[in-house]
Z-matrix of the N, CA and C atoms (Angstrom, degrees):
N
C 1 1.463
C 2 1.520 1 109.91
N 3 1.379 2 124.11 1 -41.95
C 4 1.444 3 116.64 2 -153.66
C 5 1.904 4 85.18 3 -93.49
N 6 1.785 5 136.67 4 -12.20
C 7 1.000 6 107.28 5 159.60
C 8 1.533 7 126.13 6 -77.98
N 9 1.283 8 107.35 7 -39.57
C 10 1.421 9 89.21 8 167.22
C 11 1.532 10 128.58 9 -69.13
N 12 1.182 11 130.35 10 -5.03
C 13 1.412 12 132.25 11 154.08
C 14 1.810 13 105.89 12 -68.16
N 15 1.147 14 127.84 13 -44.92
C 16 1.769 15 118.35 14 156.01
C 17 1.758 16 117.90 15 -45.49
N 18 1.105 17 113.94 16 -58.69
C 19 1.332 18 132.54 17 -174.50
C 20 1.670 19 110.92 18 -43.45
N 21 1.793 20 110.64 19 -40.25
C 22 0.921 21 131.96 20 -146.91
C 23 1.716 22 94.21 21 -93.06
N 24 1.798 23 120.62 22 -49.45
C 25 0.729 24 147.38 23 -167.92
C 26 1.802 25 116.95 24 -64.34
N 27 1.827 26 94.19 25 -34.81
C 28 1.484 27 112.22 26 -174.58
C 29 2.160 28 84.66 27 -85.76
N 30 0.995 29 126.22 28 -44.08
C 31 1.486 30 123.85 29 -160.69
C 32 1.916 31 91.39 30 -62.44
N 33 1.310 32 103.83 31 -34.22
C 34 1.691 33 93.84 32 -165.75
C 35 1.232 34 106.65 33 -82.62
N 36 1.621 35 128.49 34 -36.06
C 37 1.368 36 126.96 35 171.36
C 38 1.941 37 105.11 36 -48.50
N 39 1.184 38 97.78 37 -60.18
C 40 1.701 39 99.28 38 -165.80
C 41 2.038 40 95.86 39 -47.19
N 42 1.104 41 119.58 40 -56.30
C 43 1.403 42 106.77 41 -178.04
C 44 1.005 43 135.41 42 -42.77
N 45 1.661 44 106.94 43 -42.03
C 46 1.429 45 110.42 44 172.24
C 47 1.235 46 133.10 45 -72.19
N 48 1.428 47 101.95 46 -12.02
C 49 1.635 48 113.48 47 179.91
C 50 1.634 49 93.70 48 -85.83
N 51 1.146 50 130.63 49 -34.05
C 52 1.199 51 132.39 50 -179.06
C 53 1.915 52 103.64 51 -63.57
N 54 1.005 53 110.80 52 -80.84
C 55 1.322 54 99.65 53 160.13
C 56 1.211 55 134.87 54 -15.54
N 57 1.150 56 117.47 55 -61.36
C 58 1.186 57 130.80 56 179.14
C 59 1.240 58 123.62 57 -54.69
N 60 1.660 59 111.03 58 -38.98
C 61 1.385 60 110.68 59 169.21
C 62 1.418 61 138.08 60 -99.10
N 63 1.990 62 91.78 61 17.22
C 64 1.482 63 107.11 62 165.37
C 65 1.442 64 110.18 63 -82.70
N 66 1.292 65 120.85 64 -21.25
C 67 1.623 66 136.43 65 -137.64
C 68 1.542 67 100.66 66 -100.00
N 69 1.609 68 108.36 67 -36.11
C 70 1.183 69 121.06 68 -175.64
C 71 1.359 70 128.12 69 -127.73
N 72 1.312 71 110.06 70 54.93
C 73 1.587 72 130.78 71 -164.59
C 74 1.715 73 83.51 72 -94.05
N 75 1.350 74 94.76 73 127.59
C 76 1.679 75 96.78 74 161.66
C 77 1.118 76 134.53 75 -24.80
N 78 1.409 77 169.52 76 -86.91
C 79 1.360 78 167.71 77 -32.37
C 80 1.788 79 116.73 78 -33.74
N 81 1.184 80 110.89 79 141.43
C 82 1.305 81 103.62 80 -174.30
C 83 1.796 82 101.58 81 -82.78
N 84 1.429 83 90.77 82 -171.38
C 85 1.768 84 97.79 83 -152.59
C 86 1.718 85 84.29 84 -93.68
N 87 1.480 86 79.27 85 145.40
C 88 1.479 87 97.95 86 -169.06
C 89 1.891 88 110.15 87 -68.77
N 90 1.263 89 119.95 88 138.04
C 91 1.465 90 100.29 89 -174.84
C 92 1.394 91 93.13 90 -117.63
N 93 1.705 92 105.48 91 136.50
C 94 1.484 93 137.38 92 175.71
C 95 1.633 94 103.56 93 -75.19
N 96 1.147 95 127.28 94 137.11
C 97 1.408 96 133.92 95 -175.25
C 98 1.486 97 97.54 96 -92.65
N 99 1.451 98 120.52 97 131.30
C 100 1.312 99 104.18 98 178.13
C 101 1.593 100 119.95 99 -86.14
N 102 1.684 101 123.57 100 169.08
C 103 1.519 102 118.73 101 -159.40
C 104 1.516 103 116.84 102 -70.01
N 105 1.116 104 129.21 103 162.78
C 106 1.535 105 124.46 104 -166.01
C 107 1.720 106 79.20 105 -86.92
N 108 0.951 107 113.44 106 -63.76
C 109 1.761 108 97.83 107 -153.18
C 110 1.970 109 93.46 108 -125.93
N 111 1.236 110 103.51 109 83.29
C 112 1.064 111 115.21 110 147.67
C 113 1.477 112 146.43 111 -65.50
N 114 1.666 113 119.99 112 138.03
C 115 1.570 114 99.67 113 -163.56
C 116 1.360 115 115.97 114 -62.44
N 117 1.343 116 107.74 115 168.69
C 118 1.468 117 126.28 116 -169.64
C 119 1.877 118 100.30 117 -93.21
N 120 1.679 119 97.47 118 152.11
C 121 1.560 120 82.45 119 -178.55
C 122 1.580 121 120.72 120 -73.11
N 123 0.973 122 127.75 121 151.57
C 124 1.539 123 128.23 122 167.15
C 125 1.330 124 96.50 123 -16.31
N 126 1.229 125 123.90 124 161.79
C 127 1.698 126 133.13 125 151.75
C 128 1.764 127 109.90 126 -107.58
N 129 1.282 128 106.37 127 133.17
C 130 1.353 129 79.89 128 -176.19
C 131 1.693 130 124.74 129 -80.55
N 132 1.311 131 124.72 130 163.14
C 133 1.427 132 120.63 131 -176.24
C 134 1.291 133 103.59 132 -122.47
N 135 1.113 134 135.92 133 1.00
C 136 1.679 135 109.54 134 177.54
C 137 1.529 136 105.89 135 -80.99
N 138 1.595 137 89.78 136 127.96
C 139 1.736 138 106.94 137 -165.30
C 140 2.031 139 80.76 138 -144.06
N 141 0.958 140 100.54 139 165.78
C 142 1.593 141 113.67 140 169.89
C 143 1.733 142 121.14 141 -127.01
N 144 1.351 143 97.14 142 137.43
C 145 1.500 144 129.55 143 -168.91
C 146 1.578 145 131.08 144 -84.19
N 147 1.171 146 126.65 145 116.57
C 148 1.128 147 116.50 146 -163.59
C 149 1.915 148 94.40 147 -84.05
N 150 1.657 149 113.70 148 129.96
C 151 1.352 150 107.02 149 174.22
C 152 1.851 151 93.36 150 -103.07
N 153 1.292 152 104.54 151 -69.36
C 154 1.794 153 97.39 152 173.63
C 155 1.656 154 117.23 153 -136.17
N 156 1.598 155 96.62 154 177.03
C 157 1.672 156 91.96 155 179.72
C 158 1.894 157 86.90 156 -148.85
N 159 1.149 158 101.47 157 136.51
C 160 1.528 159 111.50 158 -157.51
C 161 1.977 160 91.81 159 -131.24
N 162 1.308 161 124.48 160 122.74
C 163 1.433 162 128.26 161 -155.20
C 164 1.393 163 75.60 162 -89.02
N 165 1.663 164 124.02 163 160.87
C 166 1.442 165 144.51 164 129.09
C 167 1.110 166 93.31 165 -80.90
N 168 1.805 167 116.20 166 112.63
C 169 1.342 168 133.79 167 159.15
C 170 2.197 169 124.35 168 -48.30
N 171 1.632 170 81.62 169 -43.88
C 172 1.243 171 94.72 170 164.17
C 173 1.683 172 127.39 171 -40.95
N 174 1.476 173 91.25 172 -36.52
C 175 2.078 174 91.63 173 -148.93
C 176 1.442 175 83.04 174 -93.17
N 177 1.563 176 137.81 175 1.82
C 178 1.298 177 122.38 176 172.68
C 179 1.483 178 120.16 177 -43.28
N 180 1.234 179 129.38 178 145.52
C 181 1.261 180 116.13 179 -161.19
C 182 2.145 181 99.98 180 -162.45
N 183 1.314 182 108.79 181 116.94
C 184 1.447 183 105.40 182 175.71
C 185 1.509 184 122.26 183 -103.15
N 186 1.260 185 140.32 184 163.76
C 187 1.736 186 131.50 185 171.41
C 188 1.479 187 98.47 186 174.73
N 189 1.373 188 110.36 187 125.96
C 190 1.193 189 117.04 188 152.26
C 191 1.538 190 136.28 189 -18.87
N 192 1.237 191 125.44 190 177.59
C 193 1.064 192 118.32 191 173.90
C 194 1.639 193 102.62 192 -164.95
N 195 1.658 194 118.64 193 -11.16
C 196 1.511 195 118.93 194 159.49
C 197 1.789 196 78.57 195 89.76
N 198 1.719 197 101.49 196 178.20
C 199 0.888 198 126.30 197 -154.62
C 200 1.536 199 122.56 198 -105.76
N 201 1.161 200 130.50 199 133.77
C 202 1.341 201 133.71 200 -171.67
C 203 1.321 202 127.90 201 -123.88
N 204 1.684 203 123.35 202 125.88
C 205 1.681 204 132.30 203 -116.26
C 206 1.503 205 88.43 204 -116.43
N 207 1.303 206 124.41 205 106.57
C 208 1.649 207 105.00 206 149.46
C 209 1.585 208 117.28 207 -109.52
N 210 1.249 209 116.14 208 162.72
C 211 1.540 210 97.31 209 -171.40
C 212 2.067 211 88.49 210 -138.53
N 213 0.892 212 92.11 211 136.41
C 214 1.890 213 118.99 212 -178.26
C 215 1.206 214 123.85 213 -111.54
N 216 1.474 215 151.83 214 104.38
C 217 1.559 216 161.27 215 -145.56
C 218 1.581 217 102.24 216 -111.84
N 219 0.855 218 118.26 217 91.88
C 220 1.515 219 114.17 218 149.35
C 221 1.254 220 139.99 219 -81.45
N 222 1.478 221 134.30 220 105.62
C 223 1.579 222 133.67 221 167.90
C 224 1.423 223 120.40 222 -99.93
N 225 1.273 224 105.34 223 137.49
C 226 1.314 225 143.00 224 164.12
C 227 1.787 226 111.90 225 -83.95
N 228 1.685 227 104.80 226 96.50
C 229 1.723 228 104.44 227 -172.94
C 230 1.384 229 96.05 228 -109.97
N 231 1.201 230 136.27 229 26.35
C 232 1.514 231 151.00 230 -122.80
C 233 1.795 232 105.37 231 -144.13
N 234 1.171 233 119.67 232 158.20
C 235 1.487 234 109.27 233 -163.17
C 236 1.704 235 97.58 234 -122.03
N 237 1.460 236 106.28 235 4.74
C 238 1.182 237 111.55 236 -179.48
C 239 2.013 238 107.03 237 -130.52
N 240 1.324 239 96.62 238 151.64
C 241 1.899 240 93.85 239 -164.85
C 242 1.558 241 81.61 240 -75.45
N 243 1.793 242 98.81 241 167.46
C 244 1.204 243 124.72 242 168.28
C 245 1.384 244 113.41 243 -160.81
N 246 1.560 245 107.32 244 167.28
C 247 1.650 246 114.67 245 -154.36
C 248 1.612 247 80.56 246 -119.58
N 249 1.605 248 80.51 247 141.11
C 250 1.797 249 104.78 248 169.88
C 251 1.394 250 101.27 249 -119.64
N 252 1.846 251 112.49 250 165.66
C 253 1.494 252 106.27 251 167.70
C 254 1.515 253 97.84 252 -152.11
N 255 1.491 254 103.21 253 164.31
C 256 1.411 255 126.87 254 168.14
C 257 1.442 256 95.16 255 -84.77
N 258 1.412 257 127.89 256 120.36
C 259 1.326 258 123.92 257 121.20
C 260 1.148 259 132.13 258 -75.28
N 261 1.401 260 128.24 259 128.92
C 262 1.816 261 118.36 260 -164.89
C 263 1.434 262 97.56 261 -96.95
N 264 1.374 263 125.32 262 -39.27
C 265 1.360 264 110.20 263 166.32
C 266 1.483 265 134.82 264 -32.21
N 267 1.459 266 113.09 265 -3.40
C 268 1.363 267 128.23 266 137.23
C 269 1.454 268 147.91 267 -101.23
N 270 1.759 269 98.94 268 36.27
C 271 1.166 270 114.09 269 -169.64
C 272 1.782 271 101.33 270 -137.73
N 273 1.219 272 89.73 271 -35.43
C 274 1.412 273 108.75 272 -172.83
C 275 1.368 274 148.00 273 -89.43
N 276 1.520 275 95.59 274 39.51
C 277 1.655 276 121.44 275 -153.15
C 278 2.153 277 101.74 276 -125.56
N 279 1.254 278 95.80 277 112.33
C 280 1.760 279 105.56 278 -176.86
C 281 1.627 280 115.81 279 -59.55
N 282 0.898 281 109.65 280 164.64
C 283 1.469 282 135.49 281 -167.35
C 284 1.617 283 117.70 282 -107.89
N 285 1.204 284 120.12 283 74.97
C 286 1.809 285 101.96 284 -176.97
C 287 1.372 286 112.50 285 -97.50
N 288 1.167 287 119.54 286 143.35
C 289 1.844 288 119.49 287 -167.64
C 290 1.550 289 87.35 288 -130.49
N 291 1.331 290 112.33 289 140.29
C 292 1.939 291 114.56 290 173.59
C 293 1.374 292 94.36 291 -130.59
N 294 1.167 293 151.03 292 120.22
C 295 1.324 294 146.66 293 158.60
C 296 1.707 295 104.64 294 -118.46
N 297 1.447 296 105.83 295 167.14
C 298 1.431 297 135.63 296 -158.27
C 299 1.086 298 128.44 297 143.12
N 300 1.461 299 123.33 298 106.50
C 301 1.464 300 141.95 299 -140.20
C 302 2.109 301 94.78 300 -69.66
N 303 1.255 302 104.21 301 -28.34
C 304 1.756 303 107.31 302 166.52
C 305 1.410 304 131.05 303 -25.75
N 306 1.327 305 101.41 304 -43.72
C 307 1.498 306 104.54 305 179.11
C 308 1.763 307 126.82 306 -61.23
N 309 1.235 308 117.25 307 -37.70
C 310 1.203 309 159.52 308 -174.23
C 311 1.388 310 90.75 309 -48.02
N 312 1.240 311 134.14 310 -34.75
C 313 1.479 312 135.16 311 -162.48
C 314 1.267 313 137.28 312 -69.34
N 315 1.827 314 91.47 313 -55.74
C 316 1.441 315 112.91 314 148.44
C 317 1.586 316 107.40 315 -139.21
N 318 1.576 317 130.52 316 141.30
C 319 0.988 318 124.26 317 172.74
C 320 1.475 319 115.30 318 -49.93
N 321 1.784 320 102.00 319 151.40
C 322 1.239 321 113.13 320 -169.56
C 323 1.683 322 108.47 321 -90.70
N 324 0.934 323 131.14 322 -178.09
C 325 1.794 324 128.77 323 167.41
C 326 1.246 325 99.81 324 -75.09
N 327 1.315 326 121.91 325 157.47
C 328 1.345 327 129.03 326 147.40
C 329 1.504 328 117.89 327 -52.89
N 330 1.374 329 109.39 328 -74.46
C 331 1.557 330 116.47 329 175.06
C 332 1.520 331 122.58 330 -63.01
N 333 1.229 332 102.22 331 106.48
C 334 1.938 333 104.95 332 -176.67
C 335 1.646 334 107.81 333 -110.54
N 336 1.113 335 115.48 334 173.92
C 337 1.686 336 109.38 335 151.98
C 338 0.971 337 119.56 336 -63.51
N 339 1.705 338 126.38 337 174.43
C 340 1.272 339 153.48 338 150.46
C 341 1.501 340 114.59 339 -52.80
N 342 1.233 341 119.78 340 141.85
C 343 1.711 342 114.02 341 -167.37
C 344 2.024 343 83.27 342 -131.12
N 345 1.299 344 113.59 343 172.03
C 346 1.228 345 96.38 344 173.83
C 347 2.733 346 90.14 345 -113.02
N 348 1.134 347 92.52 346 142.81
C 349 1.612 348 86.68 347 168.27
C 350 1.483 349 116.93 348 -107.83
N 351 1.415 350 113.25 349 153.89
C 352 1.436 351 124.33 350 -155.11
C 353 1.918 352 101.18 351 -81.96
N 354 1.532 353 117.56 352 120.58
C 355 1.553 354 105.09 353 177.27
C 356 1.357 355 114.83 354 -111.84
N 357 1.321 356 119.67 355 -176.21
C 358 1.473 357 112.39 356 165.43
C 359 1.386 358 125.27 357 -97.35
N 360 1.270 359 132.60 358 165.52
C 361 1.070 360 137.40 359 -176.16
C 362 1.204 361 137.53 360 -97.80
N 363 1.404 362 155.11 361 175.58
C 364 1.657 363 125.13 362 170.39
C 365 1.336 364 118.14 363 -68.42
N 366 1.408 365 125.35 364 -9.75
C 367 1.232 366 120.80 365 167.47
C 368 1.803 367 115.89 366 -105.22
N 369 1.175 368 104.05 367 27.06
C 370 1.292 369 96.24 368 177.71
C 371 1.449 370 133.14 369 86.69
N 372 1.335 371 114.25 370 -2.55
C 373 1.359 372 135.38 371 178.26
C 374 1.288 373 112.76 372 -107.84
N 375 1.865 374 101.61 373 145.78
C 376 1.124 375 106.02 374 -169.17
C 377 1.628 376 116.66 375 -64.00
N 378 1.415 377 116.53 376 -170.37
C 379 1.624 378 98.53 377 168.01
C 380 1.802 379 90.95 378 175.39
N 381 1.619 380 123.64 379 -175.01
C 382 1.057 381 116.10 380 139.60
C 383 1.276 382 127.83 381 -152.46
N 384 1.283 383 112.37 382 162.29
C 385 1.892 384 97.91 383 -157.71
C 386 1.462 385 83.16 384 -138.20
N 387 1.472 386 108.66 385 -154.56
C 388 1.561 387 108.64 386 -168.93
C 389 1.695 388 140.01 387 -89.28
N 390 1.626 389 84.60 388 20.27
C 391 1.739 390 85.48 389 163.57
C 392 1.702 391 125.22 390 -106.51
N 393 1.787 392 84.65 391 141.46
C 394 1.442 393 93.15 392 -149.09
C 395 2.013 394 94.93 393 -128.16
N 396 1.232 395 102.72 394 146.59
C 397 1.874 396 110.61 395 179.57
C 398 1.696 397 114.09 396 -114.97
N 399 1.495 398 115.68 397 135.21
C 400 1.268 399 97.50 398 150.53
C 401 1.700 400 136.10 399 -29.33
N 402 0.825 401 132.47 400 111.68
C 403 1.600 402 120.47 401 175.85
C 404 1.378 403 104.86 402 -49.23
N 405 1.564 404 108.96 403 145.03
C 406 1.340 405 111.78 404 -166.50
C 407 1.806 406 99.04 405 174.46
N 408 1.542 407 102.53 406 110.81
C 409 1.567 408 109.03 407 173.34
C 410 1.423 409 99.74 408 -67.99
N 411 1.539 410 109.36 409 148.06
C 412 1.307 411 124.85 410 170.17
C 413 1.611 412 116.21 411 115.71
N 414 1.783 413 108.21 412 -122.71
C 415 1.398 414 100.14 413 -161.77
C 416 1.870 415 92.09 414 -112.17
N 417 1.644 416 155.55 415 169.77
C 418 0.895 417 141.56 416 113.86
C 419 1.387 418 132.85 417 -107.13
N 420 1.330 419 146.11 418 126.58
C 421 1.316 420 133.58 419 175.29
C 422 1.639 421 112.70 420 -80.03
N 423 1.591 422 110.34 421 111.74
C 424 1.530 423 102.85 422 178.45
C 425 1.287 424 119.97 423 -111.54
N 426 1.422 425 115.53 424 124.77
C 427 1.981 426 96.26 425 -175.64
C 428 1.831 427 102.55 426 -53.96
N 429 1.494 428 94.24 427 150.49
C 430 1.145 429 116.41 428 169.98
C 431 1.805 430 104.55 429 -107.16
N 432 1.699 431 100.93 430 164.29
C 433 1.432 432 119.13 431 -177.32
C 434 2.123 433 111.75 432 -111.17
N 435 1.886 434 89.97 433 31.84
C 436 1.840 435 89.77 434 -179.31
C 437 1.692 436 94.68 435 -96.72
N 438 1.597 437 101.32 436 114.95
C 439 1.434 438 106.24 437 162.30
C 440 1.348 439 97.93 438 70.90
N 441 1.331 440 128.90 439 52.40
C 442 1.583 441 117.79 440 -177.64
C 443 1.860 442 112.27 441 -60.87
N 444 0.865 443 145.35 442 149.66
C 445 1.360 444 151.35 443 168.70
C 446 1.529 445 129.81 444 81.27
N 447 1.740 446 89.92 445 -36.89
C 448 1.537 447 109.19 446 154.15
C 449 1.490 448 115.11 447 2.88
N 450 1.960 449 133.33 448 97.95
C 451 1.136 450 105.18 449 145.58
C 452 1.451 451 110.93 450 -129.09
N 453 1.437 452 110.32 451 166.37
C 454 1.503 453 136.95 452 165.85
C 455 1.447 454 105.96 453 -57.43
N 456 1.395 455 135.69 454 150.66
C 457 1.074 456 122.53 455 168.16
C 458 1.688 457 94.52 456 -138.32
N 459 1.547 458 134.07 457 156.95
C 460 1.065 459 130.18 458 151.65
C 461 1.939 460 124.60 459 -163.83
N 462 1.083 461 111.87 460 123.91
C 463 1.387 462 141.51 461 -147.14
C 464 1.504 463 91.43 462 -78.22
N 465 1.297 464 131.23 463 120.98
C 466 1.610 465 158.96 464 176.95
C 467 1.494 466 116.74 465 -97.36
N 468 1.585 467 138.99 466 106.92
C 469 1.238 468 130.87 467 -173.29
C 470 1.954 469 96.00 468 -80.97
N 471 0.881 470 116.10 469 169.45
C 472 1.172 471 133.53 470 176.25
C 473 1.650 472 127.40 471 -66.02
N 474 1.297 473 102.27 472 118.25
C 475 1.803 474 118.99 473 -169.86
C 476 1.422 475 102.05 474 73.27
N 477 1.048 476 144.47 475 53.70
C 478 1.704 477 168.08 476 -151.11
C 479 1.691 478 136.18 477 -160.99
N 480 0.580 479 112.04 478 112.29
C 481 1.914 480 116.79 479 -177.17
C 482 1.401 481 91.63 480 -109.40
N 483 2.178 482 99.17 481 150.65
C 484 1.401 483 131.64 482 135.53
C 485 1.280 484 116.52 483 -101.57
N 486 1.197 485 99.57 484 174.66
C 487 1.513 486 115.92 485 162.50
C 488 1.754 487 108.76 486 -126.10
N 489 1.312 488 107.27 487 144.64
C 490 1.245 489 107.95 488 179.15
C 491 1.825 490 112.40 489 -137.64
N 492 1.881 491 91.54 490 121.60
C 493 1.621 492 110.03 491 170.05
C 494 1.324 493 139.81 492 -44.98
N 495 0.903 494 143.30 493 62.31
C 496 2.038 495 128.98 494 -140.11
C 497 2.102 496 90.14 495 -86.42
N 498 1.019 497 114.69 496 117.02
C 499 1.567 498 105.19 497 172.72
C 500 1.782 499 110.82 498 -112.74
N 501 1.250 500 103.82 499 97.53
C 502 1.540 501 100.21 500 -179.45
C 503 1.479 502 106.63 501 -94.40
N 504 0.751 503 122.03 502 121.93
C 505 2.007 504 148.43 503 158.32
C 506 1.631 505 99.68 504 -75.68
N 507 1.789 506 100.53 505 117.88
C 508 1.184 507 94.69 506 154.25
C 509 1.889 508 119.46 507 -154.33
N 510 0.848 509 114.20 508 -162.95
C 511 1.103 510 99.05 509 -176.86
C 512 1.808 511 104.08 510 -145.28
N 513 1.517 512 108.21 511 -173.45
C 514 1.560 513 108.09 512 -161.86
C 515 1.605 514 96.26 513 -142.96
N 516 1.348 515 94.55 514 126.14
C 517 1.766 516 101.12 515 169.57
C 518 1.730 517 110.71 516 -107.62
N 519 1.277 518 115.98 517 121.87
C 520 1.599 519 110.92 518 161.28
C 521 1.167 520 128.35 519 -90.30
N 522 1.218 521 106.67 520 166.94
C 523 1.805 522 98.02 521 156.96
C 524 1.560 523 95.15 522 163.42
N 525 1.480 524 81.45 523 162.46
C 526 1.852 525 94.58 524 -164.65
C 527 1.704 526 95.06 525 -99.83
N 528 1.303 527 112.92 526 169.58
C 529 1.441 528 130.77 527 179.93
C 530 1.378 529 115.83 528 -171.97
N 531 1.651 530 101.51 529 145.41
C 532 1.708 531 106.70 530 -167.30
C 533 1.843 532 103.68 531 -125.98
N 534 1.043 533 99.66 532 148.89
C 535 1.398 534 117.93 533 -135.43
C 536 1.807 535 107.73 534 -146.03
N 537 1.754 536 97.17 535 131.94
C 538 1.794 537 92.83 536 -170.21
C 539 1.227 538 84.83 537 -120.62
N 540 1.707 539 104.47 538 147.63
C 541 1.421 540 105.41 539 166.59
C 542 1.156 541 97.03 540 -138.55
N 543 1.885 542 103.95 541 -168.80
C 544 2.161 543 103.50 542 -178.80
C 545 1.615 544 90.59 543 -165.30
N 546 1.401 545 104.81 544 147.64
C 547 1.252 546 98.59 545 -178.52
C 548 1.838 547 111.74 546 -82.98
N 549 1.710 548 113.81 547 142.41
C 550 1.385 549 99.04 548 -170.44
C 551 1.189 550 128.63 549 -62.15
N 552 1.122 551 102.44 550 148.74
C 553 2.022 552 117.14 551 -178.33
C 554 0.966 553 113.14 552 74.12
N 555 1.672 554 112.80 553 31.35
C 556 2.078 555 117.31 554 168.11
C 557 1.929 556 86.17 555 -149.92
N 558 1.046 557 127.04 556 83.01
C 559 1.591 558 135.84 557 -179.22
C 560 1.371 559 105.61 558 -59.86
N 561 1.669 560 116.60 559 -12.14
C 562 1.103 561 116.34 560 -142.04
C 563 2.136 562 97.80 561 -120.42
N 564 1.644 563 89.45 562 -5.46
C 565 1.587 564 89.49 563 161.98
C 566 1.428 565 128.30 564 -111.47
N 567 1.163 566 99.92 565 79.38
C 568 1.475 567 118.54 566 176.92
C 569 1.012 568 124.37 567 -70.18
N 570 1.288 569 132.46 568 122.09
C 571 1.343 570 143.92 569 168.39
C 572 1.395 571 122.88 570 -121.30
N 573 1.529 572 125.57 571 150.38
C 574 1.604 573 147.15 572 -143.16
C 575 1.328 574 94.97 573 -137.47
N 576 1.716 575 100.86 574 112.22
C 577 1.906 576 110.38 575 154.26
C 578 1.256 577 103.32 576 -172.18
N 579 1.472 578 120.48 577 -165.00
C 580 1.359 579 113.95 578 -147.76
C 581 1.423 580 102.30 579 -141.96
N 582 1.488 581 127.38 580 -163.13
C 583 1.487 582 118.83 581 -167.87
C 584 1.470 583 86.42 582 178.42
N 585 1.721 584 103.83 583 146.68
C 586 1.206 585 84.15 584 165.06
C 587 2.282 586 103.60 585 -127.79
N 588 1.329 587 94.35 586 -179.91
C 589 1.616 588 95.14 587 -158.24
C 590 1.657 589 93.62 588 -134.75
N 591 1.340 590 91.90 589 145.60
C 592 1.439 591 121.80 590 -171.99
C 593 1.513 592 129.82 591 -132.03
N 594 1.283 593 125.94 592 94.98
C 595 1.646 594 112.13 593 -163.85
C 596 1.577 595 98.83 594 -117.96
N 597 1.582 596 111.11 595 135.99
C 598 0.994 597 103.25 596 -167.19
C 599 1.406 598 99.53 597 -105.84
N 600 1.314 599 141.26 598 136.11
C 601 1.738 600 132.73 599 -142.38
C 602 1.692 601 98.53 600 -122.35
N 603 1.028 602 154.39 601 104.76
C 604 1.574 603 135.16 602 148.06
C 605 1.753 604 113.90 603 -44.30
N 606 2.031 605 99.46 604 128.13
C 607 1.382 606 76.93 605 169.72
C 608 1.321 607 67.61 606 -151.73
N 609 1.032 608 135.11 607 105.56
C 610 1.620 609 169.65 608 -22.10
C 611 1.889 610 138.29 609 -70.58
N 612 1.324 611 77.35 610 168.13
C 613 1.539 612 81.97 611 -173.19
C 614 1.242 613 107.90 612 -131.26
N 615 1.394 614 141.34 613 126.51
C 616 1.537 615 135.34 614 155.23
C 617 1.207 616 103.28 615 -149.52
N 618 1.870 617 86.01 616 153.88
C 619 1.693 618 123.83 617 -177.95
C 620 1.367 619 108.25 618 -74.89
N 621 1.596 620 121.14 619 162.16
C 622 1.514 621 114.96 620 168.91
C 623 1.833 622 78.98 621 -140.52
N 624 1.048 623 126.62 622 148.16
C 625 1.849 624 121.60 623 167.58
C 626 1.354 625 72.70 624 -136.56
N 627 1.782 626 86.10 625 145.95
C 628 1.995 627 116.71 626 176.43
C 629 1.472 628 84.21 627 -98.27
N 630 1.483 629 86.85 628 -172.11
C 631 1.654 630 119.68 629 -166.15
C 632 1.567 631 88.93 630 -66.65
N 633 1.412 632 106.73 631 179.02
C 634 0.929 633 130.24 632 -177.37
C 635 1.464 634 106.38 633 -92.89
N 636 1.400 635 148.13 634 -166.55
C 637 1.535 636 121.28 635 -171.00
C 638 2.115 637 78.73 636 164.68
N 639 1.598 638 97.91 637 146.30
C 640 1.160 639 96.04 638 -171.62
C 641 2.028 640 91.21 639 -103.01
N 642 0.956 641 99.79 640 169.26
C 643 1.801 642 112.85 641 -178.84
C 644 1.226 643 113.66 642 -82.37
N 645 1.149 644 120.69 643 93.61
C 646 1.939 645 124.10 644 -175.00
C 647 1.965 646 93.95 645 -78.12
């Protein structure tokens, strides 16, 4: 009797451990679904700000640069003459260059202020009046006011080509300028350096038209 009361005793232990380790099987780790539209990372913004640019009157500086040749073909495949023209208002547009290795550091904004650039005068002297550019390192094309509307005109007989000379004259003003900036959304980090500026001015323009020439 008292072994099968052991026997009995060892059968009920083993179950419960059996049990037991149905009851309490780990569970695996719960998995979080990730968000449909989660935020995006910051973008970064430190870019730099133009606060001012103040010319050294001194470093103004003028010099030639001689003359520069384009040449333009017009044909007449036509049984009737026709008139061609130079518009110079496509000749007659300045050159501003700003360089200074500064920028390079941290990109600048796109959108800056207005700066005013240095022009020439009817006598040839520098000066400045009211044309003014986004600030902007590098190259800008600005219309100019030499000879605005100004055109060439020249009359083509039929089945016939010219050629046409464009001679723009211009000249180059320098000068240095010092300049505060801050990076945006800290007004309060200001920084001091300089740049220097270059506008290259047309102050003339003339046509040359060749012979007339039949169309081979």
């Amino acid at each position: 009797m008292k072994v099968k009361l052991i026997t009995y005793a060892l059968l009920l232990f083993v179950a419960m451990v059996s049990c037991n380790d149905e009851v309490f099987v780990s569970r695996p780790a719960e998995v979080i679904p990730p968000e449909e539209n989660p935020d995006p990372e910051p973008e970064k913004t430190d870019s730099l700000e133009l606060l001012s640019l103040t010319y050294d009157i001194a470093s103004l500086h003028v010099e030639p640069i001689g003359e520069m040749v384009r040449e333009t073909i017009f044909r007449n495949n036509g049984g009737k003459s026709i008139e061609v023209n130079i518009l110079y208002d496509n000749y007659n547009n300045s050159l501003v260059k700003i360089t200074n290795s500064t920028y390079y550091v941290i990109p600048w904004k796109k959108e800056q202020p207005d700066i005013q650039i240095p022009c020439i005068d009817s006598f040839g002297f520098p000066h400045f009046d009211d044309t003014e550019i986004p600030f902007k390192f590098g190259i800008t094309s600005v219309p100019h006011q030499f000879m605005v509307g100004h055109m060439e005109s020249y009359e083509i007989p039929p089945y016939s080509k010219v050629s046409a000379q464009i001679y723009v004259k211009r000249k180059v003003i320098t000068a240095k300028a010092d300049i505060i900036y801050y990076i945006s959304g800290f007004p309060d980090s200001l920084s001091y350096n300089w740049v220097d500026v270059s506008v290259s001015v047309p102050v003339g323009i003339r046509v040359e038209w060749s012979d007339v020439s039949p169309i081979q």
